[in-house]
VMD Tcl script that draws the C-alpha trace (Angstrom):
set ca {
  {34.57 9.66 63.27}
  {34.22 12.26 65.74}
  {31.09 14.23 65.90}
  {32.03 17.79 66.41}
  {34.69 16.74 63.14}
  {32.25 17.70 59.57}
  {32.95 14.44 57.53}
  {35.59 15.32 54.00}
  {35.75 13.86 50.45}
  {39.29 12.80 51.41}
  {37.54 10.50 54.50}
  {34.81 9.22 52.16}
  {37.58 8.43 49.41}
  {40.01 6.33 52.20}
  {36.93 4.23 53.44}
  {35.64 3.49 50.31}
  {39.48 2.48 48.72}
  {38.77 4.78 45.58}
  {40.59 7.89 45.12}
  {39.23 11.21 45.99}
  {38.83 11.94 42.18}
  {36.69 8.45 42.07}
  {34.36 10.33 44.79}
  {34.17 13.34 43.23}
  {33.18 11.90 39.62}
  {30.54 9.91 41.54}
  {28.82 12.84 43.57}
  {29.06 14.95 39.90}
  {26.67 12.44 37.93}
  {29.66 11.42 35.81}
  {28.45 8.63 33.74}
  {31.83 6.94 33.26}
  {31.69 5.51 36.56}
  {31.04 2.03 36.74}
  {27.57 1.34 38.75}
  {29.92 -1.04 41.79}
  {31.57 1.69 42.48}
  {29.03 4.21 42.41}
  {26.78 1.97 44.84}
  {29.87 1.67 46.60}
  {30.73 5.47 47.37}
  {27.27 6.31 47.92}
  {26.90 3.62 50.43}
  {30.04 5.72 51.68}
  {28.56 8.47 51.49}
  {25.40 7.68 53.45}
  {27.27 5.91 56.33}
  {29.87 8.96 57.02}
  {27.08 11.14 56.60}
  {29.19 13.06 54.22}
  {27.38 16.18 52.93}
  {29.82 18.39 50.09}
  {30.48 21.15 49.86}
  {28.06 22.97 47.74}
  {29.67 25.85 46.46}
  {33.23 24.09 45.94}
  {30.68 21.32 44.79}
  {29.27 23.80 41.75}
  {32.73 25.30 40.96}
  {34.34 22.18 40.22}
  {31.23 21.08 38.31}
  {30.32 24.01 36.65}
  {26.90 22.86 37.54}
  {24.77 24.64 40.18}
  {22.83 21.74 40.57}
  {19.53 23.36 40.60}
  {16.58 21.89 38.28}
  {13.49 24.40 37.24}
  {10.10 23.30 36.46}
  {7.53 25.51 34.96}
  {3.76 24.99 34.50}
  {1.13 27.11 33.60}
  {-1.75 28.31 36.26}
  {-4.50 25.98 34.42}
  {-2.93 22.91 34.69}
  {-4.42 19.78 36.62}
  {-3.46 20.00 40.06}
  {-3.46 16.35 40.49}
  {-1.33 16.06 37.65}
  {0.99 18.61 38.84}
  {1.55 17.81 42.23}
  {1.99 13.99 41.80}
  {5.03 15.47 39.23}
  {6.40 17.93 41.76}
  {6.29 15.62 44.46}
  {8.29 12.71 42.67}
  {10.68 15.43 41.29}
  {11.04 16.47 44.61}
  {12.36 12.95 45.67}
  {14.41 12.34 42.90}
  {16.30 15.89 43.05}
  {16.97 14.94 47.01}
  {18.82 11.79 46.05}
  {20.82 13.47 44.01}
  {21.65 16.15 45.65}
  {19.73 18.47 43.19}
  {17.38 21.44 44.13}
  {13.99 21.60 42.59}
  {12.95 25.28 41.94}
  {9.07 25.52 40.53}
  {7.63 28.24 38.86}
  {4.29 29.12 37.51}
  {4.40 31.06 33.90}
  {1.65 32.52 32.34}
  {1.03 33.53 29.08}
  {2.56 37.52 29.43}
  {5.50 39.12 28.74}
  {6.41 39.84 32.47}
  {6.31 36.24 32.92}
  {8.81 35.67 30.33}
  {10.60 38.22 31.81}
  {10.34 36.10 35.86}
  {11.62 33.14 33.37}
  {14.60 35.06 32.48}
  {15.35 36.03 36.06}
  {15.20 32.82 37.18}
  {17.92 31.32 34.48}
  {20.21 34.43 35.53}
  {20.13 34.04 39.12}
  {20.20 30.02 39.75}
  {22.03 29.49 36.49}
  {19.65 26.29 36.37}
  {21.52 23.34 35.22}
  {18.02 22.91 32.95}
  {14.37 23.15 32.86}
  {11.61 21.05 32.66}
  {8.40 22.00 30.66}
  {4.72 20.93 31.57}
  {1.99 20.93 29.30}
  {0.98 22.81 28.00}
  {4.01 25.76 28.21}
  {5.59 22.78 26.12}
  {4.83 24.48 23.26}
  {4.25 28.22 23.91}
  {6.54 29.36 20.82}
  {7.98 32.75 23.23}
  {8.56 30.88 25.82}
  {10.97 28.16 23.71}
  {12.19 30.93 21.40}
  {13.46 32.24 24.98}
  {15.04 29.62 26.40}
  {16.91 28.62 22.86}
  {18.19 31.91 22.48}
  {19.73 31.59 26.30}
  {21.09 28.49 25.61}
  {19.08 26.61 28.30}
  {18.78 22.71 28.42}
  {15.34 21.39 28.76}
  {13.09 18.70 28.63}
  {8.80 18.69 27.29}
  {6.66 17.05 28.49}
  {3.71 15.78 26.12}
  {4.47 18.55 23.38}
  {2.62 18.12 20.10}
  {5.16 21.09 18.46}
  {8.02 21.46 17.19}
  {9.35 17.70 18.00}
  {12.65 17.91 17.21}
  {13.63 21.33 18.89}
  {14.48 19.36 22.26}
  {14.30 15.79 24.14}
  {10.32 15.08 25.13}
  {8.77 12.50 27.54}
  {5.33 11.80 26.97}
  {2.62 8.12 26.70}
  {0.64 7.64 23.91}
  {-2.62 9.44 24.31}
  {-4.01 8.66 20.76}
  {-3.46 4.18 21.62}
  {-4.43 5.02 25.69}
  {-8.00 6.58 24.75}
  {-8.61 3.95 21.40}
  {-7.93 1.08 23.55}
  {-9.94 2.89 26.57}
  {-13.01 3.22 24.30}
  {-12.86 -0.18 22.62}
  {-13.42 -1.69 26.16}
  {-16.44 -0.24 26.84}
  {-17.71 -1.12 23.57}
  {-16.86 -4.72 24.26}
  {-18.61 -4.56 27.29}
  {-21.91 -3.71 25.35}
  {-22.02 0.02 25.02}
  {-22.32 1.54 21.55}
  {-23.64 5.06 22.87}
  {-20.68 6.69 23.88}
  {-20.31 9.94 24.74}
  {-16.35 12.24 25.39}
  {-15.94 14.88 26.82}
  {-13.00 16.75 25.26}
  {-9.93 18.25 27.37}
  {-8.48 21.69 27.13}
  {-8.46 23.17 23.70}
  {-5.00 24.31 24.13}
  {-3.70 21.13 25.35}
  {-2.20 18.62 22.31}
  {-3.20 15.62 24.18}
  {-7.25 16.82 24.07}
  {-7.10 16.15 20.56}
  {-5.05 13.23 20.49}
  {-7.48 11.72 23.02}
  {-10.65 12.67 21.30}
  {-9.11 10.83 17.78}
  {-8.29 7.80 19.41}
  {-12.31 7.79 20.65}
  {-13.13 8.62 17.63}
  {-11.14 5.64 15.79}
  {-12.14 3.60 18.11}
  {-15.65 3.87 17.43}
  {-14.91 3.92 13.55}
  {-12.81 0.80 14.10}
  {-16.22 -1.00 15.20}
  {-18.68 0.97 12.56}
  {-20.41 2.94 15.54}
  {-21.48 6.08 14.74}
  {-22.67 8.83 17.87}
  {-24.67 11.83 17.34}
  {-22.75 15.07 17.56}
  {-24.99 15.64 20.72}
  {-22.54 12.99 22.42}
  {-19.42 15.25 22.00}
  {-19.15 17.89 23.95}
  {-16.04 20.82 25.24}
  {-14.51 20.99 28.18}
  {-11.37 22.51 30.10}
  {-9.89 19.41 32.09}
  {-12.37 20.76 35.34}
  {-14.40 18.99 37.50}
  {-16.82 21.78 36.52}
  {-16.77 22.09 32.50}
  {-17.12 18.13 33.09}
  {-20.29 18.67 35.17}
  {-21.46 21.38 32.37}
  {-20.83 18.84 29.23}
  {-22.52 16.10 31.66}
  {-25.83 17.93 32.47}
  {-25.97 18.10 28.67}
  {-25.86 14.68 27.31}
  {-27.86 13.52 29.99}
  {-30.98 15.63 29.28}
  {-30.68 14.20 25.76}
  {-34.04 11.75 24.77}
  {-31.77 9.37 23.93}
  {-28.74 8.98 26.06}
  {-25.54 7.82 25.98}
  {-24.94 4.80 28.21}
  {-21.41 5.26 28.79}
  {-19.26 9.03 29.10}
  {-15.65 8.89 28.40}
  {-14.39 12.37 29.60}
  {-10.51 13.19 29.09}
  {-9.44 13.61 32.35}
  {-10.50 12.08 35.77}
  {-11.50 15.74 37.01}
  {-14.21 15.60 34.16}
  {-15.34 12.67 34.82}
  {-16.38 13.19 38.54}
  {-18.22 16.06 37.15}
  {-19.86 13.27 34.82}
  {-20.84 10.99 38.31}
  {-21.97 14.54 39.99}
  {-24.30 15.37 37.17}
  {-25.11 11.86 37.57}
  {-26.29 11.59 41.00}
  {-28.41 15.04 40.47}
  {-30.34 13.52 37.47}
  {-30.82 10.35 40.08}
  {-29.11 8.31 37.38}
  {-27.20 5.19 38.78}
  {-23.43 4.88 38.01}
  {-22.79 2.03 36.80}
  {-26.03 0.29 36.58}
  {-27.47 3.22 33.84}
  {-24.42 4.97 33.33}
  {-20.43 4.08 32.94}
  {-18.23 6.76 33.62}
  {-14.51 7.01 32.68}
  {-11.69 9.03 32.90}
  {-8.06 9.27 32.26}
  {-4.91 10.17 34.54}
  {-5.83 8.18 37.50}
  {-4.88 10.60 39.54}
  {-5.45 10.79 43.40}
  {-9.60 11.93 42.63}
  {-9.92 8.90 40.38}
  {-10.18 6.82 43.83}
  {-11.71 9.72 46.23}
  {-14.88 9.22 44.32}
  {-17.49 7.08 44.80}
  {-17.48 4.50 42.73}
  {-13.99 4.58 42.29}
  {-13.32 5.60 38.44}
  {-12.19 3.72 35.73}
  {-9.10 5.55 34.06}
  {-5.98 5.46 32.00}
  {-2.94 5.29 34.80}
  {-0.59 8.06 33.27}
  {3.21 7.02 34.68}
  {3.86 10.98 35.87}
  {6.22 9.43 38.20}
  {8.18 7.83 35.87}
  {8.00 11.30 33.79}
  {9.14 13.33 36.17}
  {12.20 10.92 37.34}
  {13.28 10.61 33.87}
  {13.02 13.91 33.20}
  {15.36 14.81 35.68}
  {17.94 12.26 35.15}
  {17.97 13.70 31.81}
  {19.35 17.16 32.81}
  {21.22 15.79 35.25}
  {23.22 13.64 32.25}
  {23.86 16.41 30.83}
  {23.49 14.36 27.07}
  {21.36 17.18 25.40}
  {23.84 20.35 26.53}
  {24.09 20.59 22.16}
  {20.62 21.25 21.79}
  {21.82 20.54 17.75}
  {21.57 17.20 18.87}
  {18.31 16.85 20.34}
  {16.31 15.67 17.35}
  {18.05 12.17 17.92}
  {16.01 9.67 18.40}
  {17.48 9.08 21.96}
  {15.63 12.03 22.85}
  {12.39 10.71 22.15}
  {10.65 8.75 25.27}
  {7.39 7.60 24.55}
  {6.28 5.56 28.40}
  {3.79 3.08 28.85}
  {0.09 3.79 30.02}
  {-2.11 1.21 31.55}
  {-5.63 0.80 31.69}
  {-7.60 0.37 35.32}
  {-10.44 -0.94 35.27}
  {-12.65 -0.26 38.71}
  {-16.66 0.40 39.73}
  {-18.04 3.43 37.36}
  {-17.82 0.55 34.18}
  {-19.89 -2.27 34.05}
  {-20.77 -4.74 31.58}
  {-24.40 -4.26 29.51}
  {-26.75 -6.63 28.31}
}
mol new
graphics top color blue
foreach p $ca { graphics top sphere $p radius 0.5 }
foreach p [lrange $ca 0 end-1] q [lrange $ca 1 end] { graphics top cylinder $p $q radius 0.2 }
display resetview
């Protein structure tokens, strides 16, 4: 093929042996296509360097192949950019466009949000927490008739397909290992207040600890806001206590290095006096020092699956999303590293 001659469906169709119709189907996401032949075009694809069309591409489609992903300002930026940049990949294999947004809680937001389905026509949206449940911003999108996908929502379940772990089993089984490796003062640090997955974190401490008839002063329960600095705050606090904990479990990883900061300023020793977890295991859960022991949250795998889910196109009737295929509840795992330690 020369090089000065741009590369057509029609080439891609006669190397391959499928029909141009065969090619097309493929490069559309149509999920009648049998996976060999799939693999087979795209291998096409990739070795013609074949790039379509993209405005022939979204007319024949009716798809304009751009995916939106909104998040509001206080979110984790850990969190959030380990999402965007997975998205990121998986909309480039698929020839998709990521577009992300920030929405805050205002009507001239709303009003950006509105803009932004008119002029990209996005093929769907993709909610962080925790926009996943601001009731303006769904009663919005439903009345536009816009797919989209929530990420850990704890509202209004059935109004559209949701992708989330299980906080409430994460932080029980979390807490339950530091008991069994001695500690029965246990402090938490709670997450954001507006954030579902702060509460469903603090019950499965709390059940934990019931679980194994341990009972912790309310002086060992503190607020915080998912920041290094509310962390350090509810920190300074428990550890000024007469009696105090031995263990902090704080519901995010930014928390918790405010936990090991407010630990090296009281010249406490982490983990020899003090074991310090967290939850996310994001990118800070190994910049600190001692590395942090956490709950590994699979964002990856939330973000991939949350855009192969628009791009299926399966919940275009949102009537239908309260099926049970719309409900994806991933695995969490548990890392254990230096700020835990065993008592005697």
């Amino acid at each position: 093929m020369s090089a000065s001659k741009r590369t057509r469906i029609k080439d891609v169709a006669e190397k391959a042996g499928v029909s141009t119709m065969t090619v097309s189907r493929v490069l559309n996401q149509d999920p009648k296509v049998s996976d060999a032949k799939r693999a087979l075009v795209m291998k096409t694809v990739k070795e013609l360097d074949y790039r379509p069309n993209v405005a022939a591409r979204r007319l024949a489609s009716k798809k304009s192949f751009f995916i939106g992903l909104l998040y509001f300002d206080d979110l984790d930026t850990s969190y959030l950019s380990k999402f965007i940049i997975r998205g990121l990949k998986v909309c480039r294999s698929t020839s998709h466009h990521l577009i992300v947004d920030e929405v805050e809680d205002t009507d001239k937001s709303l009003a950006s949000v509105n803009d932004l389905i008119d002029v990209t026509q996005v093929d769907g949206l993709i909610l962080l927490p925790p926009i996943c449940n601001d009731a303006k911003l769904l009663a919005l999108l439903q009345k536009a008739n816009v797919s989209f996908v929530r990420i850990s929502p704890d509202t209004q379940l059935n109004l559209s397909p949701y992708i989330c772990m299980d906080d409430y089993q994460a932080s029980f089984e979390l807490t339950e290992i530091l008991i069994k490796q001695g500690h029965t003062k246990i402090g938490h640090i709670i997450g954001n207040p507006n954030q579902g997955v702060s509460r469903l974190r603090y019950q499965g401490y709390l059940d934990a600890l019931r679980s194994n008839q341990i009972n912790v002063p309310p002086s060992y329960i503190e607020q915080g806001l998912f920041t290094v600095e509310s962390g350090l705050t509810a920190a300074k606090k428990m550890l000024s206590l007469d009696d105090k904990p031995t263990a902090i479990f704080a519901a995010n990883d930014a928390m918790a290095a405010g936990v090991l900061s407010a630990a090296h300023i009281n010249g406490i020793s982490v983990p020899e006096e003090l074991s310090i977890a967290g939850f996310d295991d994001g990118h800070l859960a190994v910049s600190v020092s001692p590395n942090l022991t956490t709950v590994r949250q699979p964002i990856q795998q939330m973000a991939e699956l949350a855009i192969n889910l628009i791009i299926s196109g399966e919940f275009s009737d949102l009537s239908k999303a309260n099926s049970r295929n719309f409900r994806n509840v991933l695995d969490f795992e548990i890392v254990e590293r230096e700020s835990t330690k065993i008592i005697k």
